[in-house]
C-alpha positions in Angstrom: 0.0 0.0 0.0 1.2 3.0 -0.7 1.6 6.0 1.7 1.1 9.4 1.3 2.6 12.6 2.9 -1.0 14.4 3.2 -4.4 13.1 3.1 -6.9 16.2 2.4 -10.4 15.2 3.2 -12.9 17.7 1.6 -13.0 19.6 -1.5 -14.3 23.0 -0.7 -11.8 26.2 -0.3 -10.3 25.1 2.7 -9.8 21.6 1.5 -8.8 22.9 -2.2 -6.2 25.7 -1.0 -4.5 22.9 1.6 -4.0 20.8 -2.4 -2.8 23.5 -3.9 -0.4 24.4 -1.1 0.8 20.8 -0.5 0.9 20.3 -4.9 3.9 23.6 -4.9 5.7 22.2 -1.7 5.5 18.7 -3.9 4.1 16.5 -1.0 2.2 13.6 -2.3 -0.9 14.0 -1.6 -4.5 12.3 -1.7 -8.0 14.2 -2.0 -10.7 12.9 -0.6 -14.1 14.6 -1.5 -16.7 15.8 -4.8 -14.9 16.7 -8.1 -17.8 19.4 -7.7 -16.5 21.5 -5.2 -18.5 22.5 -1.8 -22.2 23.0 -2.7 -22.5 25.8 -0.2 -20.1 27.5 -2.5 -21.5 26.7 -5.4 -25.0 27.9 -4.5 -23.9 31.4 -2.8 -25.9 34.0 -4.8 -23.5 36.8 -4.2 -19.8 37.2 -2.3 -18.8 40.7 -1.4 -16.1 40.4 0.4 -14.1 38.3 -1.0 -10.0 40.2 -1.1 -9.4 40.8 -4.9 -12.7 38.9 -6.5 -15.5 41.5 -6.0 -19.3 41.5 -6.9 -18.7 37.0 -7.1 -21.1 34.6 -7.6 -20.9 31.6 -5.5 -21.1 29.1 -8.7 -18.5 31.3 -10.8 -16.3 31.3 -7.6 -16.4 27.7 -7.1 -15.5 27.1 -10.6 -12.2 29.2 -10.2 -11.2 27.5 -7.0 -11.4 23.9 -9.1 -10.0 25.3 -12.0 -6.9 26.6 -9.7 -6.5 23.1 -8.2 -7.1 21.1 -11.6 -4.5 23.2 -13.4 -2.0 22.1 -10.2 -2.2 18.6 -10.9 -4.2 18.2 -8.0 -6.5 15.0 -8.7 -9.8 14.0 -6.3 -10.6 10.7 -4.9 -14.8 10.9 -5.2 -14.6 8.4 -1.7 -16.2 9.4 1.7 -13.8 8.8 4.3 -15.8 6.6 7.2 -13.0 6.3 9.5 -9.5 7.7 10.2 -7.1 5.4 12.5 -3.9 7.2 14.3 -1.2 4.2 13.9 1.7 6.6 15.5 4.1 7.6 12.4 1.2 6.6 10.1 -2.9 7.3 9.5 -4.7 4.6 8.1 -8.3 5.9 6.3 -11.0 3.7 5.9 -13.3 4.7 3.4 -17.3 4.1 2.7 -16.5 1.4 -0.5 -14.1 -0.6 2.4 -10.9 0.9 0.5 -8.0 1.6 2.8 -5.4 4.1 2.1 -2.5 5.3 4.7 -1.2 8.5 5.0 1.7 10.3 6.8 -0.4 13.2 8.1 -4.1 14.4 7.7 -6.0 17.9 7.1 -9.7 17.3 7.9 -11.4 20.3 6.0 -14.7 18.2 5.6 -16.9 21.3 6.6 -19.7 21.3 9.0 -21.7 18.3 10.3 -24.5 19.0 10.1 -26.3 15.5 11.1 -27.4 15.3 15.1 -26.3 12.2 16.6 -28.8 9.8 18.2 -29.0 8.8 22.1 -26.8 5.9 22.4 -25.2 6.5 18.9 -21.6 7.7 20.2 -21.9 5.2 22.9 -22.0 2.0 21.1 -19.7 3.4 18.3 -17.6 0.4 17.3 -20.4 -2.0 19.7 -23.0 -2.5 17.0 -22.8 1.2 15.7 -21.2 2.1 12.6 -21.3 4.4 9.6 -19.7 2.1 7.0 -22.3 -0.9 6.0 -19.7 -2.1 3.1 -16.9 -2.1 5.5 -18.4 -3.8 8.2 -21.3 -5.7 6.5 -19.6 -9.4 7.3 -19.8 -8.7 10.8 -23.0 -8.9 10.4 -23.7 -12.1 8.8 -27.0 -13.9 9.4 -27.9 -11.3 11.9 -30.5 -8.3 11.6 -29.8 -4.7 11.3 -31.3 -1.3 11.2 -29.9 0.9 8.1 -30.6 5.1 8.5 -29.9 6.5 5.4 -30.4 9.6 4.5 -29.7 10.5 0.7 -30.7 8.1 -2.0 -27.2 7.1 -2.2 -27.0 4.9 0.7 -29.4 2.4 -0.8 -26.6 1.0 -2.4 -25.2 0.6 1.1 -28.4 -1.1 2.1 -28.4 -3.7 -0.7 -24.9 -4.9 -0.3 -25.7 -5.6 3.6 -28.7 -7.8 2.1 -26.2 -9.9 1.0 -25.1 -11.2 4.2 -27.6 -9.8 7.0 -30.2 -12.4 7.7 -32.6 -9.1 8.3 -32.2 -5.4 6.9 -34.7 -2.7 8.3 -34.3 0.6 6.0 -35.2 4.1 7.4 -35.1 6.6 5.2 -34.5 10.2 5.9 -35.7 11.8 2.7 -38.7 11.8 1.0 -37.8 10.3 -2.8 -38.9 7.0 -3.8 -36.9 4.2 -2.1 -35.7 1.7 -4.3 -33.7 -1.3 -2.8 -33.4 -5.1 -3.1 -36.7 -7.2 -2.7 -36.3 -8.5 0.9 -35.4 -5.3 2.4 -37.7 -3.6 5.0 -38.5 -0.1 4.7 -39.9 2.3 7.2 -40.7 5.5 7.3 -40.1 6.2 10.9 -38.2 9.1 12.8 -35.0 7.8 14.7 -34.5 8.4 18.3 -31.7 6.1 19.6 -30.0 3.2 20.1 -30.5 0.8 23.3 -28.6 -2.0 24.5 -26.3 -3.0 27.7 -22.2 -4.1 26.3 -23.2 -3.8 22.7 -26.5 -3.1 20.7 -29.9 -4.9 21.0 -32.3 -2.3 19.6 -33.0 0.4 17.7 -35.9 2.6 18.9 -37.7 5.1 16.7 -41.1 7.4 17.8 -43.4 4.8 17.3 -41.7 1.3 18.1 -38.4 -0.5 18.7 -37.1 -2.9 16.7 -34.4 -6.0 18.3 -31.4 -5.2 16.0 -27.8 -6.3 16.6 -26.4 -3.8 14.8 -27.4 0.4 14.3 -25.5 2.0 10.8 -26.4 5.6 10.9 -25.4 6.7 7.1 -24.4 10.4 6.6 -22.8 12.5 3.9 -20.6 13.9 7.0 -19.5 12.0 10.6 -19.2 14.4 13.0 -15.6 15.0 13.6 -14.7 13.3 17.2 -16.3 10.4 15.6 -14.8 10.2 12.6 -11.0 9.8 14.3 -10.6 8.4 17.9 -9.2 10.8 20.8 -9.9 14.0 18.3 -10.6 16.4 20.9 -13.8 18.7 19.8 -15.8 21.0 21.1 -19.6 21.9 20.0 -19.0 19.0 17.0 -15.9 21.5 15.9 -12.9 20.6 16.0 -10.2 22.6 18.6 -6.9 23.4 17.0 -4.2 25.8 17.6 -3.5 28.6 15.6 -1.1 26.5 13.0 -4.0 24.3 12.6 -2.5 21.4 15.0 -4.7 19.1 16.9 -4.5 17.5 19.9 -3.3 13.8 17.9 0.5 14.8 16.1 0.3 14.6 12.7 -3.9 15.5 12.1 -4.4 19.3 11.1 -7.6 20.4 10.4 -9.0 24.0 8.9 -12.5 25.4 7.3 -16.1 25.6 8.8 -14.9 22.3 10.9 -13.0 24.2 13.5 -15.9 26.9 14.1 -16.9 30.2 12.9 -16.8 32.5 11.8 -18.3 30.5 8.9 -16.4 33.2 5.6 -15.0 31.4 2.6 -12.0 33.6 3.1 -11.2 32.7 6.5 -11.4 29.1 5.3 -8.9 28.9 2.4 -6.3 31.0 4.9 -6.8 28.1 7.2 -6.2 26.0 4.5 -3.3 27.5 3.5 -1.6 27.3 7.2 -2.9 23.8 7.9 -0.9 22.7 4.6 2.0 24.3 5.2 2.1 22.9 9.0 1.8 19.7 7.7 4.5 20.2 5.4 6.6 21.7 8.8 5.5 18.4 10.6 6.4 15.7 7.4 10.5 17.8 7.3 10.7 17.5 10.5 10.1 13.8 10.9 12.0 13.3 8.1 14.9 15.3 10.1 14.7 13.2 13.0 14.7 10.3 11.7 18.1 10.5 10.2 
């Protein structure tokens, strides 16, 4: 497997800037996000105060950041990252197809999390609770599980668990047509936590609860202390210093994840520092170690 000097999870100006600052120190980097940018961007009707771009539309801006990161050789990886594992030199990321790639340091500039978690959720993380049904599906092999998805794109997720859970229950958080394999439950019922004693035994919604041995909650976005173990966070942000640094050496993050105020300048700045502390972090390991 190869290993990288920077994994960059998130494409939107914090993310991008951190690629294009990583691309002219020439790190080797990995990109983890939407070839499409940030969607918040994209949708912006107007941005005044932007330093140099006045009077800019949100979509036109958007299009300059990617253009800007494309032109740098800077190449995107269209996988959500489900888990990130500190391994001491070394990060190993899991992502959402059960792909595993390993990195020498980390910028999380994934944005805001916007999904609440659910009573017991964080609790029995790693216990019956996950947010990667290809990853951990064969754990779950003649047993029955609760799926909460909530974009059409995690029916995919759903049908490959079919293939080895004995029972799937699908709840969907949106309102389109479902459209999943023959066999597969679906309910239309509100989510309101997870139960259980060492490890999960049930899944309880507003109206009923269902015996499950295992909860995968299904998000565009994992809020941050769950998405690496030992992140410290605050609010669902994530703390850092002012270089970017978080409390696990190595991890940087920058953007909308490490609070407001919530400005598209103030996120590719961060960008730009959590990049080039990274790059401070990678020399100096390199120094020590000869």
């Amino acid at each position: 497997m190869d290993t990288y000097d920077i994994a960059i999870i998130g494409t939107g100006p914090a993310g991008l800037e951190a690629a294009v600052t990583a691309k002219i120190r020439n790190k080797n980097i990995i990109v983890f996000g939407s070839v499409f940018g940030s969607e918040k961007v994209e949708k912006a009707h107007m941005i005044e105060n932007y330093l140099g771009i006045p009077s800019v539309t949100g979509a036109d801006l958007m299009k300059a950041y990617l253009d800007h990161a494309f032109s740098m050789g800077v190449e995107i990886t269209q996988e959500k990252i489900s888990m990130i594992y500190p391994m001491g030199e070394k990060f190993s990321l899991q992502s959402s197809k059960g792909e595993m790639y390993e990195a020498s340091s980390v910028i999380l500039s994934a944005g805001v999390s916007a999904g609440k978690t659910y009573e017991g959720e964080e609790q029995f993380l790693g216990r019956g609770v996950s947010y990667c049904a290809t990853c951990d599906a064969a754990l779950f092999r003649g047993k029955s599980v609760a799926i909460v998805g909530f974009s059409k794109e995690e029916e995919a997720e759903a049908d490959f668990m079919a293939e080895y859970a004995a029972k799937v229950l699908y709840f969907p958080q949106y309102d389109d047509d479902v459209n999943v394999k023959d066999g597969i439950e679906v309910i239309r019922e509100k989510p309101l936590g997870v139960d259980g004693e060492m490890k999960v035994s049930a899944f309880r919604t507003e109206g009923n609860s269902y015996d499950v041995d295992g909860v995968f909650f299904l998000r565009e976005s994992i809020a941050p202390g769950n998405l690496v173990p030992g992140l410290e966070t605050e609010k669902r942000q994530v703390k850092v210093s002012r270089d970017m640094s978080t409390n696990i050496p190595g991890l940087f993050a920058c953007g909308d994840i490490t609070g407001a105020p919530y400005q598209l300048a103030k996120a590719a700045g961060e960008g730009n520092v959590a990049a080039l502390s990274a790059v401070s972090y990678l020399d100096e390991k390199r120094r020590n170690s000869k």
